[in-house]
C-alpha positions in Angstrom: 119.9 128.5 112.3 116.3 127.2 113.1 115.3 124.9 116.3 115.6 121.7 114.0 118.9 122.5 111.9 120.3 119.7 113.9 118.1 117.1 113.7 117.6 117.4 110.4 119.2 114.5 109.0 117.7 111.7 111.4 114.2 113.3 111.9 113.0 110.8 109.3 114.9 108.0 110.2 113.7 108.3 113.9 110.8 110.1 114.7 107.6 108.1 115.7 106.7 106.9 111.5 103.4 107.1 110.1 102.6 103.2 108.5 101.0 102.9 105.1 97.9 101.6 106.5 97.1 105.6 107.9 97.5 107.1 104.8 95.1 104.3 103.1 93.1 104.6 105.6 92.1 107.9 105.3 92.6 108.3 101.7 89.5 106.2 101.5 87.8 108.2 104.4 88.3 110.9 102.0 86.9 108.8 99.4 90.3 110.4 97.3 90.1 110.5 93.9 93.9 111.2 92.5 92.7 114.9 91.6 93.4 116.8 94.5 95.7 119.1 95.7 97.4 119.0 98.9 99.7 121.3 101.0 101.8 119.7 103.9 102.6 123.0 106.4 105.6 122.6 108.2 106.8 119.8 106.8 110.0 118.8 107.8 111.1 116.3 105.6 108.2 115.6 103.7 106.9 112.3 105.6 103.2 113.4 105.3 103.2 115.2 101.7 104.8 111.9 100.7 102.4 109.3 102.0 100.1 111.0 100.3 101.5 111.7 96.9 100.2 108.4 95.8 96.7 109.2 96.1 96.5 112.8 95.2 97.3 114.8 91.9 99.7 117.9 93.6 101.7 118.0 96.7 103.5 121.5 97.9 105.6 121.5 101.3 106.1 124.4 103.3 109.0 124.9 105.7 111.2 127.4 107.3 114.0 125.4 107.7 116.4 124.8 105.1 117.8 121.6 106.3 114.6 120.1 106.0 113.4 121.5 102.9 116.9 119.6 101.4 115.9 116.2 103.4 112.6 116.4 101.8 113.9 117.0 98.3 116.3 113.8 98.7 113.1 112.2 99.8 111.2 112.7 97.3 114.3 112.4 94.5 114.7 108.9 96.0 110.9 108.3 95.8 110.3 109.6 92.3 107.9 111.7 93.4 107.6 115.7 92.0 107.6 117.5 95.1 107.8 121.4 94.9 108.9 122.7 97.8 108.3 126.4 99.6 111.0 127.8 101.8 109.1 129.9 104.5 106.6 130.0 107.7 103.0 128.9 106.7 101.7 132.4 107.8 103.6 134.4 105.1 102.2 132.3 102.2 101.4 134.5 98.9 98.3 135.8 98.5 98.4 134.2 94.7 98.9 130.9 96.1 95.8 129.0 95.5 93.6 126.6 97.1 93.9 123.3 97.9 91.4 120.3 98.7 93.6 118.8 101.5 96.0 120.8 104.2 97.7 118.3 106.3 99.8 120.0 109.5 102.1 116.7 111.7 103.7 118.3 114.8 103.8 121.4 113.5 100.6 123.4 114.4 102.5 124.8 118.1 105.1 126.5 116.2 102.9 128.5 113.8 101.1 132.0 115.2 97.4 131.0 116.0 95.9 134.1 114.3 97.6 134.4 111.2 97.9 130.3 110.5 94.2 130.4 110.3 93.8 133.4 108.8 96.2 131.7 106.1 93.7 128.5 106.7 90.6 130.5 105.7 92.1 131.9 102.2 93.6 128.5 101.1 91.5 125.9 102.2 88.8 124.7 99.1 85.2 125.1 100.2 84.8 121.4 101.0 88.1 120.8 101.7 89.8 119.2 104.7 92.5 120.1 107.4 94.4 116.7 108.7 96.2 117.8 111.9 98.4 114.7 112.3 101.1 112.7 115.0 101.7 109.6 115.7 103.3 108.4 119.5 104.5 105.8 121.2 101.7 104.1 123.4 101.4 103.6 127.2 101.3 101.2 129.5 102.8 97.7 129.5 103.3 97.2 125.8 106.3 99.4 126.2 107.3 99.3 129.6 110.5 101.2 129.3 108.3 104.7 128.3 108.1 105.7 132.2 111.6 105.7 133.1 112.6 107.0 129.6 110.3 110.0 130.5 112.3 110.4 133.6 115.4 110.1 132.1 114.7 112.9 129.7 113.3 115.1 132.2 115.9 114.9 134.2 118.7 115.9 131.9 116.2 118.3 129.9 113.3 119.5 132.5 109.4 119.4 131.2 111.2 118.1 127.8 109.7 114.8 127.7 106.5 114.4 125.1 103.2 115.6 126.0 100.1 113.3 127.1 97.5 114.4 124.2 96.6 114.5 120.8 94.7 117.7 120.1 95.8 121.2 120.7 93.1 122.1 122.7 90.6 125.0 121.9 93.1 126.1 118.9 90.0 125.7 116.6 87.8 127.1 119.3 85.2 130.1 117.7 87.2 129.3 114.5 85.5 129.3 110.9 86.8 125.5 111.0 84.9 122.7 113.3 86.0 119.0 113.8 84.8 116.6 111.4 86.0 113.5 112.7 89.0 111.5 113.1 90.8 108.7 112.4 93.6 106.3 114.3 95.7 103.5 113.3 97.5 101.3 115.7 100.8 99.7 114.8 104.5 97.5 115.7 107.6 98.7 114.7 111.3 97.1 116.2 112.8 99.5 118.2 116.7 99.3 119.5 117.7 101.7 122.7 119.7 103.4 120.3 117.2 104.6 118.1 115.3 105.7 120.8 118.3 107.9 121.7 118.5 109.6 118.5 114.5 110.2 118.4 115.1 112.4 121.3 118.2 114.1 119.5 115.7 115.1 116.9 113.2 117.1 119.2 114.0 120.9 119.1 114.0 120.7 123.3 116.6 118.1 123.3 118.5 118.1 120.2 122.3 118.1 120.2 122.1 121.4 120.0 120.4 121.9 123.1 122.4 119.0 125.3 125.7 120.0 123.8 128.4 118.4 125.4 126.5 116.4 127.8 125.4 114.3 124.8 127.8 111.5 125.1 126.8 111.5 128.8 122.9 111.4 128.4 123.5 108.4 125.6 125.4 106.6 128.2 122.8 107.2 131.0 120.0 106.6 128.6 121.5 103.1 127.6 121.9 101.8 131.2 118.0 102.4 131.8 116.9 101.1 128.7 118.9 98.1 129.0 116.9 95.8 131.2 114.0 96.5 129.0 115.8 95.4 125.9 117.7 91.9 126.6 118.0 91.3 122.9 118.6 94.7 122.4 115.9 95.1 120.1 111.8 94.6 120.8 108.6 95.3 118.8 107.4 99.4 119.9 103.4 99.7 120.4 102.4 103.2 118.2 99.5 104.8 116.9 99.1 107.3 114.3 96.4 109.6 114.0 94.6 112.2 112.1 91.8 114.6 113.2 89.4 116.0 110.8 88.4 119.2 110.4 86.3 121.5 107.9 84.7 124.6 107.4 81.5 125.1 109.5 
């Protein structure tokens, strides 16, 4: 069983989304012409392979975890949307796999071996094509007030759990044969209730039910009462961003 067999089912529903407006937006920073191919490494339940499918003639998914791979068929079977799927880690892709124009990687470039991802990066990228290392998070500061003590919260039932501060993995395309190219960001609302906020938590591999176990009932309960000041309707707008960085061969 893989670190995200239990947060398969809500990883879509709850995760920080990415709006249409990113995947427009850089479709025509790509200046895409509907006849390129694109590979989505590690990913989940297709979010990214399907924003894109629109604009692009292929899209393949890669993931190791099963539970994933079958919430990114139903995805994509609800979406009428042809989206072959590979069950496995990006660095043991065949040889005989191709090339593609676009590789797009969300929250999913720490869990992949450094030296053989980009050796797998070198052999499948297309001469001019592009890698899209993509996230999108919740902002901070006083358009969502409650972020602070929610960080607390979760650090205190899960410690160092809470989400990093930055965007890029820094230096992991250091002395690489790729070199960033770019970038692009998209700012966004999206209504938010303390219980959703609770599950996006369950579907992080650091503080999934899996990891909290029985003390899930007790961290929703805890969770609420923080949360609750914040959210006298019990529902408010959440300030996002999504974002993409560039990057090509040198």
């Amino acid at each position: 069983m893989g670190r995200f067999a239990t947060t398969a089912e809500t990883y879509a529903r709850y995760r920080e989304p990415y709006p249409p407006e990113f995947f427009a937006l850089i479709a025509e920073r790509l200046g895409l012409v509907g006849t390129e191919a694109l590979i989505d490494l590690g990913t989940g339940p297709g979010v990214l392979a399907l924003g894109f499918a629109a604009s692009v003639r292929s899209i393949l998914g890669v993931d190791p975890e099963p539970g994933m791979l079958a919430e990114a068929r139903a995805a994509a079977a609800a979406a009428g949307v042809a989206l072959p799927l590979i069950h496995g880690r990006t660095e043991d892709l065949p040889a005989d796999i191709g090339t593609f124009d676009i590789v797009t990687i969300g929250r999913a470039l720490h869990w992949m071996d450094r030296p053989a991802t980009l050796a797998v990066l070198d052999r499948i990228l297309a001469p001019t094509g592009v890698i899209l290392i993509c996230g999108a998070r919740t902002d901070r500061g006083a358009a969502n007030p409650w972020r602070e003590p929610l960080e607390q919260l979760i650090n205190a039932w899960v410690p160092n759990a809470a989400p990093g501060r930055h965007w890029v993995y820094e230096g992991w395309f250091d002395d690489t044969p790729f070199a960033a190219d770019g970038a692009v960001e998209v700012p966004f609302t999206r209504p938010v209730t303390p219980e959703a906020l609770f599950e996006r938590i369950l579907t992080r591999s650091v503080t999934s039910a899996a990891v909290l176990g029985t003390r899930v009932e007790a961290c929703r309960a805890e969770m609420m009462d923080v949360l609750a000041p914040y959210f006298p309707d019990g529902v408010r707008d959440e300030a996002l961003s999504a974002k993409a960085e560039f990057y090509r061969r040198r």
